[in-house]
N, CA, C and O atoms as CSV, one atom per row, in Angstrom:
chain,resi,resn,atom,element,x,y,z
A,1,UNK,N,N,95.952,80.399,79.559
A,1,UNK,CA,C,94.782,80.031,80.328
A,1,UNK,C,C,94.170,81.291,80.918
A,1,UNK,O,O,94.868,82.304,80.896
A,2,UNK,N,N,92.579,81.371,81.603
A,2,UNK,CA,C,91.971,82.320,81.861
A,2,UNK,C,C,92.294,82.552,83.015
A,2,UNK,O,O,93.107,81.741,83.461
A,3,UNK,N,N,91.894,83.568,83.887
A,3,UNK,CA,C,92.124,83.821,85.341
A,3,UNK,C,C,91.525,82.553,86.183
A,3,UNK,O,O,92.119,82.026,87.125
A,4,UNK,N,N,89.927,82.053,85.558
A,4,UNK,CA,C,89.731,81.530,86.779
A,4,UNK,C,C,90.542,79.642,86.547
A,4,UNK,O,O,90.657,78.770,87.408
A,5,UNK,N,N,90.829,79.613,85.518
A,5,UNK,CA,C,91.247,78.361,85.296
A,5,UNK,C,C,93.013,77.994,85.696
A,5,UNK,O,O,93.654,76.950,85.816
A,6,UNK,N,N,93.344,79.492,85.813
A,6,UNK,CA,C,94.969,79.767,86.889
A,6,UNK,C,C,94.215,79.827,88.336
A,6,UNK,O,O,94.939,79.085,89.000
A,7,UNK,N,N,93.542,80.120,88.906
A,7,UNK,CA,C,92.936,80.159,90.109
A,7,UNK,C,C,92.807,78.758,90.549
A,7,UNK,O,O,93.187,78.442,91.677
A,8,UNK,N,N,92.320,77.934,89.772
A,8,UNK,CA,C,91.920,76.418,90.277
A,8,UNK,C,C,93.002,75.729,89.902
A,8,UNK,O,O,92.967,74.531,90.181
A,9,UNK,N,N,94.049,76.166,89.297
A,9,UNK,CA,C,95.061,74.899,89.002
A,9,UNK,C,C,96.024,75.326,90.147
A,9,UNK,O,O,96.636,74.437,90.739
A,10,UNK,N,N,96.233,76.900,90.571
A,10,UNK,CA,C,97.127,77.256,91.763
A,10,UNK,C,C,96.340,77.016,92.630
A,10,UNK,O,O,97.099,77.269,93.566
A,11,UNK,N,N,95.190,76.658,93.228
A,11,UNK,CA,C,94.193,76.257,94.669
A,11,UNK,C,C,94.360,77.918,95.614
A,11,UNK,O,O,94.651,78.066,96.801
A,12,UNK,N,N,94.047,79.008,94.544
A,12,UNK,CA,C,94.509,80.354,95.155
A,12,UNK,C,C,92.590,80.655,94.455
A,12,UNK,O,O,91.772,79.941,93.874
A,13,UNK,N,N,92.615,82.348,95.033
A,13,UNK,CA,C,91.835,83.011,94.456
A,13,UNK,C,C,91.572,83.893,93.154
A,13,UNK,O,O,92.507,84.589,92.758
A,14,UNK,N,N,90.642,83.907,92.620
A,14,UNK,CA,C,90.984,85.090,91.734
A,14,UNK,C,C,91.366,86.338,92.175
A,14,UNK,O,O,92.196,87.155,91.775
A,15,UNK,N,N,90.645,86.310,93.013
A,15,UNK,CA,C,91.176,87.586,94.209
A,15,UNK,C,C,92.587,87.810,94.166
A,15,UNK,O,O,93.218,88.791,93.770
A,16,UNK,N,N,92.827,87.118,94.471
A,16,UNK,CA,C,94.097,86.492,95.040
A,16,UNK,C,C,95.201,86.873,93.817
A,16,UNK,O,O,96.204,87.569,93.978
A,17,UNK,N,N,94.759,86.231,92.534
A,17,UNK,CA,C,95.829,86.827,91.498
A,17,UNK,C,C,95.980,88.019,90.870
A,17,UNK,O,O,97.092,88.424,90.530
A,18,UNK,N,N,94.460,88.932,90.582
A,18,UNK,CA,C,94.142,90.030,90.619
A,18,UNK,C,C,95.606,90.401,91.945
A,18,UNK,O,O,96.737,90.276,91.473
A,19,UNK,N,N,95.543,90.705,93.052
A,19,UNK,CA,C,96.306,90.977,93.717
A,19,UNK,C,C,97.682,91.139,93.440
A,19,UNK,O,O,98.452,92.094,93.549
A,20,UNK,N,N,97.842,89.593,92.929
A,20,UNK,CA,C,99.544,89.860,93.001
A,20,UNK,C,C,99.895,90.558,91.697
A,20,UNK,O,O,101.009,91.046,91.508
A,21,UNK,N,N,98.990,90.587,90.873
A,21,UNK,CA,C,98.936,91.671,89.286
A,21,UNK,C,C,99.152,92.867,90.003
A,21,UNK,O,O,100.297,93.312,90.078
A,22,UNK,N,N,98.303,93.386,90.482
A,22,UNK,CA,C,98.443,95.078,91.214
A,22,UNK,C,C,99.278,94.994,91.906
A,22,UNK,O,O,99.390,96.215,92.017
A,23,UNK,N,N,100.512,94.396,92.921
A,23,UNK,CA,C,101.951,94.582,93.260
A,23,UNK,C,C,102.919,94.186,92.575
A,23,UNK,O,O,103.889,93.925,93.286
A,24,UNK,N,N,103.109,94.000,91.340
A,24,UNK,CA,C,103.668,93.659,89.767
A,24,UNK,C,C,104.226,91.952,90.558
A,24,UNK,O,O,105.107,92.257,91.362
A,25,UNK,N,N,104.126,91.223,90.570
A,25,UNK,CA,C,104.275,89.451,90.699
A,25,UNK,C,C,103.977,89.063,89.817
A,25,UNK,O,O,104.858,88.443,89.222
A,26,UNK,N,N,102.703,89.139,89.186
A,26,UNK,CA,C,102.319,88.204,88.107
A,26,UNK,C,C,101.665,89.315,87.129
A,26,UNK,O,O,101.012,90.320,87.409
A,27,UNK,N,N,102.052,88.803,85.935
A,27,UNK,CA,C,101.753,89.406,84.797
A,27,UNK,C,C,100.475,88.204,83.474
A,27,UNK,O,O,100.461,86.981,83.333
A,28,UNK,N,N,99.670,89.232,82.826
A,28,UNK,CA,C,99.436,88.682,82.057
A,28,UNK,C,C,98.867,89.186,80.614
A,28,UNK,O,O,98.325,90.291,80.565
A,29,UNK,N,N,98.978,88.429,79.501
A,29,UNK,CA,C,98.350,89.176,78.954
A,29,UNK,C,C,96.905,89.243,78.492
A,29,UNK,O,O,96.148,88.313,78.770
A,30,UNK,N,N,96.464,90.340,77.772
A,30,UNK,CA,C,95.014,91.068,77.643
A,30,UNK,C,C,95.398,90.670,76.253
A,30,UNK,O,O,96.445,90.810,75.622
A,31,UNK,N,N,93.710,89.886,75.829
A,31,UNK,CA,C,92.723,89.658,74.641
A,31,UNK,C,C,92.238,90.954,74.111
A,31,UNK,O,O,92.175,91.985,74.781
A,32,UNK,N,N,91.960,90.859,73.096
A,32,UNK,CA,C,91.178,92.295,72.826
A,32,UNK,C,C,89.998,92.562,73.802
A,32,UNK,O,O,89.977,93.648,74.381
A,33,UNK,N,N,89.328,91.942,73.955
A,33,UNK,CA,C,88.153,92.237,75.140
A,33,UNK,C,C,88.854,93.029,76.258
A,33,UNK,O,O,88.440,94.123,76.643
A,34,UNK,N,N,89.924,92.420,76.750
A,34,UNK,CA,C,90.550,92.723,77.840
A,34,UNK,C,C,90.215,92.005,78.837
A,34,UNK,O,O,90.077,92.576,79.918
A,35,UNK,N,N,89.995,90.569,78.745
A,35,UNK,CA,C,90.351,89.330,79.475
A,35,UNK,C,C,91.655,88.844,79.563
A,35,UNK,O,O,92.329,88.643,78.553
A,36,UNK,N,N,92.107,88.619,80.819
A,36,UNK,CA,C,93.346,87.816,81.141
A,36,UNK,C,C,93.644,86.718,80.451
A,36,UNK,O,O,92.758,86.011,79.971
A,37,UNK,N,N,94.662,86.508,80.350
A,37,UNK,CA,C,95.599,85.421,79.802
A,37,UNK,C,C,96.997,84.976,79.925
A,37,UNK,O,O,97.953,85.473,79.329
A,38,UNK,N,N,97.030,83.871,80.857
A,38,UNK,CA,C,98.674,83.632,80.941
A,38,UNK,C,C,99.080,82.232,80.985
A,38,UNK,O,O,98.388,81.287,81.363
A,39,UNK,N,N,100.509,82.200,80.475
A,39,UNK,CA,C,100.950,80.782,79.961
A,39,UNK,C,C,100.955,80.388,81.425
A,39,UNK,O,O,100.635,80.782,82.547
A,40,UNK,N,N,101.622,79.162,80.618
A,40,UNK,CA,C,101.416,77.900,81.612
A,40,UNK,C,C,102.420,77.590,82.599
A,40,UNK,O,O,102.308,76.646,83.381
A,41,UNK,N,N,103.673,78.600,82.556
A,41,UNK,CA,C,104.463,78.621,83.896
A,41,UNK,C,C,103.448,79.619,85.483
A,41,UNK,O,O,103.618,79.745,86.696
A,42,UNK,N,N,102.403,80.110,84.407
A,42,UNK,CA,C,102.147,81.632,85.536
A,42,UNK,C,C,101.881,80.257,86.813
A,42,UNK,O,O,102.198,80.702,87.916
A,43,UNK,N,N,101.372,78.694,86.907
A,43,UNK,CA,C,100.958,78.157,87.894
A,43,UNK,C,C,102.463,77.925,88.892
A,43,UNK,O,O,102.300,77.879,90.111
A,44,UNK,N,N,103.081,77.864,88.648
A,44,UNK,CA,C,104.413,77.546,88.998
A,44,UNK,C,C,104.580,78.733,89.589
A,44,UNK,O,O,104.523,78.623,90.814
A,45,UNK,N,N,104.804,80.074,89.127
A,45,UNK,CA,C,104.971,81.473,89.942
A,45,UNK,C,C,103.992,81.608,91.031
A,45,UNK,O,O,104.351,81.930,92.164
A,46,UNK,N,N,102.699,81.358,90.709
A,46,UNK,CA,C,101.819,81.752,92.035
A,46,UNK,C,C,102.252,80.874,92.794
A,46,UNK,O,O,102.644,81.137,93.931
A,47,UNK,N,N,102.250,79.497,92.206
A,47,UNK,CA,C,102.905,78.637,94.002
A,47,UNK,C,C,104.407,79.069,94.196
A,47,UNK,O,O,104.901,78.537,95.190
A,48,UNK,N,N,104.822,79.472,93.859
A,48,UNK,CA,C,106.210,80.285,94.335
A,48,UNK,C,C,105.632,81.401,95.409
A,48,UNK,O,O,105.946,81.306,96.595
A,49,UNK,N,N,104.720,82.529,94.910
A,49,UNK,CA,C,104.449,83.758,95.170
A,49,UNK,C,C,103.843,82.798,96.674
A,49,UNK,O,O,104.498,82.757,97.715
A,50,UNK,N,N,102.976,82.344,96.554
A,50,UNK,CA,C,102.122,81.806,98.166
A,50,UNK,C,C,102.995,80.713,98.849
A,50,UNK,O,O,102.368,80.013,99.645
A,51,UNK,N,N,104.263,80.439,98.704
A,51,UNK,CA,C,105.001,79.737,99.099
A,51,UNK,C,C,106.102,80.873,100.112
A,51,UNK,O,O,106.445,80.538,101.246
A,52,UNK,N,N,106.516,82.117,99.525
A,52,UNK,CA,C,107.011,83.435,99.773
A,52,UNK,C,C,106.195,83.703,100.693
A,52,UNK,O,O,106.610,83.753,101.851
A,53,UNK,N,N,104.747,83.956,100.376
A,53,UNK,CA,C,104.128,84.984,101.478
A,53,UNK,C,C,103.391,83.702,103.184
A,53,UNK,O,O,102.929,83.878,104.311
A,54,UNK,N,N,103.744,82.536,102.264
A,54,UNK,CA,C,103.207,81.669,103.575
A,54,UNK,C,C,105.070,81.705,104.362
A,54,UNK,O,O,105.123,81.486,105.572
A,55,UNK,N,N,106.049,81.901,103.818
A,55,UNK,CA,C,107.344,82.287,104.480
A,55,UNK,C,C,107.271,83.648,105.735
A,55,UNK,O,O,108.162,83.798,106.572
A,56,UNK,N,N,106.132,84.476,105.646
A,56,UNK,CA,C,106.404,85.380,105.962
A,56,UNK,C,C,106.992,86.640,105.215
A,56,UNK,O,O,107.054,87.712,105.816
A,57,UNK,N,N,107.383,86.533,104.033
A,57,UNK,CA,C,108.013,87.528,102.879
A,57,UNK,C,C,106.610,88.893,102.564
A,57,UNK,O,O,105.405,88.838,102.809
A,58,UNK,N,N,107.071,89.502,102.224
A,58,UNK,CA,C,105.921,90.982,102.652
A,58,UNK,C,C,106.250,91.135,100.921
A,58,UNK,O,O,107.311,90.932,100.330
A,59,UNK,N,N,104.668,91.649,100.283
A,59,UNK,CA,C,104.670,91.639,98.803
A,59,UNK,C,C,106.428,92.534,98.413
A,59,UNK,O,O,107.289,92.160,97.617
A,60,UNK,N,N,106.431,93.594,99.201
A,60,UNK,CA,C,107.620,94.184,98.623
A,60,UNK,C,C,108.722,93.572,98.384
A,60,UNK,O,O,109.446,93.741,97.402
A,61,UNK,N,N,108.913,92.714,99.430
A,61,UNK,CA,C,109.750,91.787,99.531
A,61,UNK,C,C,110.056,91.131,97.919
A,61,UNK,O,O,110.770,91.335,96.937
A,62,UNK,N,N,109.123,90.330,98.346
A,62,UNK,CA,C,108.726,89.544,96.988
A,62,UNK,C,C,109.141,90.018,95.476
A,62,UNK,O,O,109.811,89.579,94.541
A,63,UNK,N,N,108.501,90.950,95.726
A,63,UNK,CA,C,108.775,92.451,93.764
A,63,UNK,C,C,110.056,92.333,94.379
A,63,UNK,O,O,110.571,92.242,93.264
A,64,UNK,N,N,110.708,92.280,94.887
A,64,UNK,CA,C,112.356,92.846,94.845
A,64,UNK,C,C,112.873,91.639,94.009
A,64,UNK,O,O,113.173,91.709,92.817
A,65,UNK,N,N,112.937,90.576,94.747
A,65,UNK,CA,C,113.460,89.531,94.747
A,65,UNK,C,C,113.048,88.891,93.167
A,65,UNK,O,O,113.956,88.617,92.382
A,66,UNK,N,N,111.953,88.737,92.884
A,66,UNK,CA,C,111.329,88.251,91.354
A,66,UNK,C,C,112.220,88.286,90.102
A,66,UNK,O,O,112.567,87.277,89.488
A,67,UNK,N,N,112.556,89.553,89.783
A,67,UNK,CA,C,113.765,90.049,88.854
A,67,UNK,C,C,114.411,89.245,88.856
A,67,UNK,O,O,114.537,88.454,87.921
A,68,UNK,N,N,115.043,89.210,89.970
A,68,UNK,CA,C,116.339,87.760,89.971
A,68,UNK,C,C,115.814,86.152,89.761
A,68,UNK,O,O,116.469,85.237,89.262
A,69,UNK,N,N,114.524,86.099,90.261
A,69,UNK,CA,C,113.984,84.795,89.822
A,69,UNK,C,C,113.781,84.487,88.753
A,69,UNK,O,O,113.993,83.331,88.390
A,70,UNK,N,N,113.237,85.569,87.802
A,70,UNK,CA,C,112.873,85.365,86.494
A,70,UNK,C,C,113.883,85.398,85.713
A,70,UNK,O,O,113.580,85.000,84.588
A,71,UNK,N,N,115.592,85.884,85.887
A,71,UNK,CA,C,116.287,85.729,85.465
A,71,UNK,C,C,117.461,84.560,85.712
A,71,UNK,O,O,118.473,84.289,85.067
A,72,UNK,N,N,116.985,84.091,86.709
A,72,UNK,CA,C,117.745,83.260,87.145
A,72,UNK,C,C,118.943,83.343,87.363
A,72,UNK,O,O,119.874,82.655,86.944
A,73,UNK,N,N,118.903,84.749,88.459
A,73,UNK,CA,C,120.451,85.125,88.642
A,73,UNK,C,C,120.625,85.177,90.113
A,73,UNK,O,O,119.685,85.694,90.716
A,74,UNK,N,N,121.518,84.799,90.744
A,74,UNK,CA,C,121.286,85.574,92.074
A,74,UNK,C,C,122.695,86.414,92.199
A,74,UNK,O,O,123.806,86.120,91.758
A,75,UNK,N,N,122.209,87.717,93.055
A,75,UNK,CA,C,123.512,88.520,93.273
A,75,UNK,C,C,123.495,88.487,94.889
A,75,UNK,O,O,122.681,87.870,95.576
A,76,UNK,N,N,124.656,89.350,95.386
A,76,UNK,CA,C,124.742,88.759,96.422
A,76,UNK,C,C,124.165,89.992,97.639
A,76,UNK,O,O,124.523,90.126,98.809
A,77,UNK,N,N,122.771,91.084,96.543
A,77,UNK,CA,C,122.292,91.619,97.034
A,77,UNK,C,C,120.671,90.659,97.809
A,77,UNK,O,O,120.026,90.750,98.854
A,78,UNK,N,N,120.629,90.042,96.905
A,78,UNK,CA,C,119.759,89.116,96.922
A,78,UNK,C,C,119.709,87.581,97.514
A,78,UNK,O,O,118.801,86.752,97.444
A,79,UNK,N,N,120.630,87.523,97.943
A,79,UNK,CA,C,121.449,85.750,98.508
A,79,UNK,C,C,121.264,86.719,99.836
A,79,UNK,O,O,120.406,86.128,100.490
A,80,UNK,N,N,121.708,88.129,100.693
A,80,UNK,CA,C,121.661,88.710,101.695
A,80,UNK,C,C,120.309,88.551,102.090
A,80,UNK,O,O,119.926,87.820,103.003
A,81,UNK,N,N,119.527,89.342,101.288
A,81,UNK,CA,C,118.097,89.476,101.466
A,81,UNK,C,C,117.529,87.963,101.507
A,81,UNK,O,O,116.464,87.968,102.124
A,82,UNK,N,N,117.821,86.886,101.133
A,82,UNK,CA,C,117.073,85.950,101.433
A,82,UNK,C,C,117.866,85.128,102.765
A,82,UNK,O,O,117.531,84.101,103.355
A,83,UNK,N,N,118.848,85.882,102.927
A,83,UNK,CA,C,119.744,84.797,104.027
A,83,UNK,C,C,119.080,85.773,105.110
A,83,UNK,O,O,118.957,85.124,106.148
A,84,UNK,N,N,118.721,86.761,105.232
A,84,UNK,CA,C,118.141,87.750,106.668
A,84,UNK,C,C,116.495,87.304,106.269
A,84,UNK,O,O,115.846,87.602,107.272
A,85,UNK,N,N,115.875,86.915,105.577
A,85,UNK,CA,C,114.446,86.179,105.371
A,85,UNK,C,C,114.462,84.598,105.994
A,85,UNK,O,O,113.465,84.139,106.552
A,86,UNK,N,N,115.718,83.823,105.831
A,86,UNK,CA,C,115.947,83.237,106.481
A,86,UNK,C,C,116.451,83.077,108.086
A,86,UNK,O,O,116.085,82.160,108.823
A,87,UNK,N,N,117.334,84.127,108.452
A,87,UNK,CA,C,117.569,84.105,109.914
A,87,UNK,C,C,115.987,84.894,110.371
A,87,UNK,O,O,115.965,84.530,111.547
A,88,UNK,N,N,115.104,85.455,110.247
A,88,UNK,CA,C,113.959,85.834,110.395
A,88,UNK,C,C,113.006,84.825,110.855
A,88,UNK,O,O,112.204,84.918,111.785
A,89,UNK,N,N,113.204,83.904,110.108
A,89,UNK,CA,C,112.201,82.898,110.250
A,89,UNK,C,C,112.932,81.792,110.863
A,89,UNK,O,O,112.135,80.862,110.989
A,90,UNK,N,N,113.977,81.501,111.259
A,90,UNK,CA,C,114.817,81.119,112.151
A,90,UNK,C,C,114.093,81.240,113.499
A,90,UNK,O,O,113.311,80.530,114.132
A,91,UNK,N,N,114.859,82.808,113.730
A,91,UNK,CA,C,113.685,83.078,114.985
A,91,UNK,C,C,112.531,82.961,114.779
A,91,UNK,O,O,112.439,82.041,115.592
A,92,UNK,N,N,111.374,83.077,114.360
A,92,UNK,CA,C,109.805,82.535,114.483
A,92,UNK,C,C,110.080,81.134,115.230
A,92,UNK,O,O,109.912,81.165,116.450
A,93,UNK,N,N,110.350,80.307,114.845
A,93,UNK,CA,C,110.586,79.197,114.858
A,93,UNK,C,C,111.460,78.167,116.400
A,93,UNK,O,O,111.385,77.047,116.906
A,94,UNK,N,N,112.234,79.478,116.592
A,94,UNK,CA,C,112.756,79.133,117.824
A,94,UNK,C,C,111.598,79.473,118.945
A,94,UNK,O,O,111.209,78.802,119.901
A,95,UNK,N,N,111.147,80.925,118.406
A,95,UNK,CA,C,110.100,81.234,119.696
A,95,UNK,C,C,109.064,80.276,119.838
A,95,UNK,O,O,108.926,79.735,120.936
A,96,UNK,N,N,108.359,80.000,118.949
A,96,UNK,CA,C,107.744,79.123,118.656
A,96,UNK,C,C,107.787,77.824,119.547
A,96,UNK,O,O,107.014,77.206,120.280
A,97,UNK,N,N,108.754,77.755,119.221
A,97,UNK,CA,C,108.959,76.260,119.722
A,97,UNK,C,C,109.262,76.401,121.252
A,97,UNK,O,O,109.144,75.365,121.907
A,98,UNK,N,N,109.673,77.652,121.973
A,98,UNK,CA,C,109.840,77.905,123.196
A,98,UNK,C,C,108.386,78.040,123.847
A,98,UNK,O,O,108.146,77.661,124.993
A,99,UNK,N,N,107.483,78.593,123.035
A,99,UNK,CA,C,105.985,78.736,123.486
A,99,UNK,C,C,105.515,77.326,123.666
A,99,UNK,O,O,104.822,77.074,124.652
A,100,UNK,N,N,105.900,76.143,122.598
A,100,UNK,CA,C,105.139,74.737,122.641
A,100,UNK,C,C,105.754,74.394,123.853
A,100,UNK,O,O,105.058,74.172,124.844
A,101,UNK,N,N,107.161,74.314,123.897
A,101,UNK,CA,C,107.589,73.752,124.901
A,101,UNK,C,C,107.149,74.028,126.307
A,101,UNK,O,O,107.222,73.097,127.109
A,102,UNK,N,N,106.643,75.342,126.754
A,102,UNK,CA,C,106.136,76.167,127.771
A,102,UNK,C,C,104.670,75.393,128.079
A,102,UNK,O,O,104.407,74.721,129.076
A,103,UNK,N,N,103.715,75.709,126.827
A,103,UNK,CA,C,102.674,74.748,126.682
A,103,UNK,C,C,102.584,73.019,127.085
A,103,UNK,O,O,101.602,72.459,127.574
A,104,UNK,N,N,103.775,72.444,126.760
A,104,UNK,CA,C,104.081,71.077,127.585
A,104,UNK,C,C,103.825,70.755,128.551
A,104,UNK,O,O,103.154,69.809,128.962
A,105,UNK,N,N,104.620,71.932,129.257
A,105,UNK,CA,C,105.174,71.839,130.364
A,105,UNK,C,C,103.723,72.172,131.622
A,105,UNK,O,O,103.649,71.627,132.723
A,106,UNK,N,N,102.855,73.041,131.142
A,106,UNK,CA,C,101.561,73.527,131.878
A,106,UNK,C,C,101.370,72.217,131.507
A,106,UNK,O,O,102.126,71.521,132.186
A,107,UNK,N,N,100.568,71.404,130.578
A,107,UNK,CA,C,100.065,70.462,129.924
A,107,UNK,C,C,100.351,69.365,131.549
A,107,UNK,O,O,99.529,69.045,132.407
A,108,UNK,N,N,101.600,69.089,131.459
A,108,UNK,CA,C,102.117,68.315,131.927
A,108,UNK,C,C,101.968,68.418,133.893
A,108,UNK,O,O,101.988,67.599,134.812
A,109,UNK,N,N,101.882,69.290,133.819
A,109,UNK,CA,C,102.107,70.334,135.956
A,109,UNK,C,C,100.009,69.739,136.063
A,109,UNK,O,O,99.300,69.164,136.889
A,110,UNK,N,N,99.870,70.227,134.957
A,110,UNK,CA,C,98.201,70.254,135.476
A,110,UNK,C,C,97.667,68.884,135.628
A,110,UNK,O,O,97.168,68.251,134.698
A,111,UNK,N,N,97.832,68.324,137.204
A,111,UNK,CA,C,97.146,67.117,136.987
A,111,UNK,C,C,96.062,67.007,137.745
A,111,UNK,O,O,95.432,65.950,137.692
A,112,UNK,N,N,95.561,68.220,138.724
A,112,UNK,CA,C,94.120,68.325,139.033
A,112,UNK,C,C,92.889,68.927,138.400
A,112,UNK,O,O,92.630,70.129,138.337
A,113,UNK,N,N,92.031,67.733,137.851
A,113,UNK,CA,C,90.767,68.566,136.987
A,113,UNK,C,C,90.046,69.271,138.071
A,113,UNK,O,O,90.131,68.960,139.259
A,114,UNK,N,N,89.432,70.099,137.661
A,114,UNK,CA,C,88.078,70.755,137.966
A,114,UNK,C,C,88.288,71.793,139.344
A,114,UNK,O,O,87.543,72.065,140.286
A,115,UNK,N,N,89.898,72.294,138.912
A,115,UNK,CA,C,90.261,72.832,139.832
A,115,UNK,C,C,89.742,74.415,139.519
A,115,UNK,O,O,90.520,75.347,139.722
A,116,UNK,N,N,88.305,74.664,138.983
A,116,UNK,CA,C,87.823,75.970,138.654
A,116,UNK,C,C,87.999,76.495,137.873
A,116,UNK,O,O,87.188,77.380,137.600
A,117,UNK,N,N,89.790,76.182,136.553
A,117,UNK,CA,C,89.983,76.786,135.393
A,117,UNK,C,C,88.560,76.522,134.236
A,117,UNK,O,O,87.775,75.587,134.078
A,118,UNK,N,N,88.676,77.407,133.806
A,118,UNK,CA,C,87.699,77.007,132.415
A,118,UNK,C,C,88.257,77.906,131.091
A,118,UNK,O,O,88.456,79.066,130.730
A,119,UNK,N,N,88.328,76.942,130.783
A,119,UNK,CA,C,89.109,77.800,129.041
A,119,UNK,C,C,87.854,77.624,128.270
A,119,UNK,O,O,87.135,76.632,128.151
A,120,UNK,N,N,87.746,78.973,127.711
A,120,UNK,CA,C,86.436,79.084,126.530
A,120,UNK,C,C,87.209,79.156,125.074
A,120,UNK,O,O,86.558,79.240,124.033
């Protein structure tokens, strides 16, 4: 399939795949013109790839880790690296949730209107 017809089946950009081509993620191949072309797993990798970077995973990240995806191996250089991607986002998640909870809690204390606050 063409770039923009991988663009609309992943709900990504062309931009967007152009991109992950120039930090080696996705590969494809060139027509004689030198139009893109890639099978029909490449939709499956980009929602992998924007599934990674909506994780918080940093492109480098990502190129590390791929090798082992595409081979379907994991070593236990790579089970590390995703278990510290995981305690990472662990914490996000705790803070997070310490900020909502904080947010409640104002939510909850504030029961006089028009006491002069104004949030823009």
């Amino acid at each position: 399939m063409r770039i923009g017809e991988l663009a609309e089946k992943a709900g990504v950009s062309v931009r967007a795949l152009r991109y992950y081509e120039e930090q080696g993620l996705l590969y494809a191949d060139r027509s004689a013109s030198g139009q893109r072309h890639y099978a029909d797993p490449a939709v499956d990798r980009v929602l992998l790839i924007q599934n990674l970077y909506a994780a918080g995973l940093t492109s480098r990240t990502i190129a590390d880790l791929m090798p082992c995806v595409d081979a379907n191996v994991s070593t236990p250089e790579s089970r590390a690296r995703l278990a510290a991607e995981r305690d990472r986002i662990e914490a996000q998640i705790a803070e997070l949730t310490r900020t909502r909870d904080r947010l409640d809690a104002i939510i909850e204390s504030t029961t006089h209107p028009g006491n002069g606050c104004v949030v823009a």
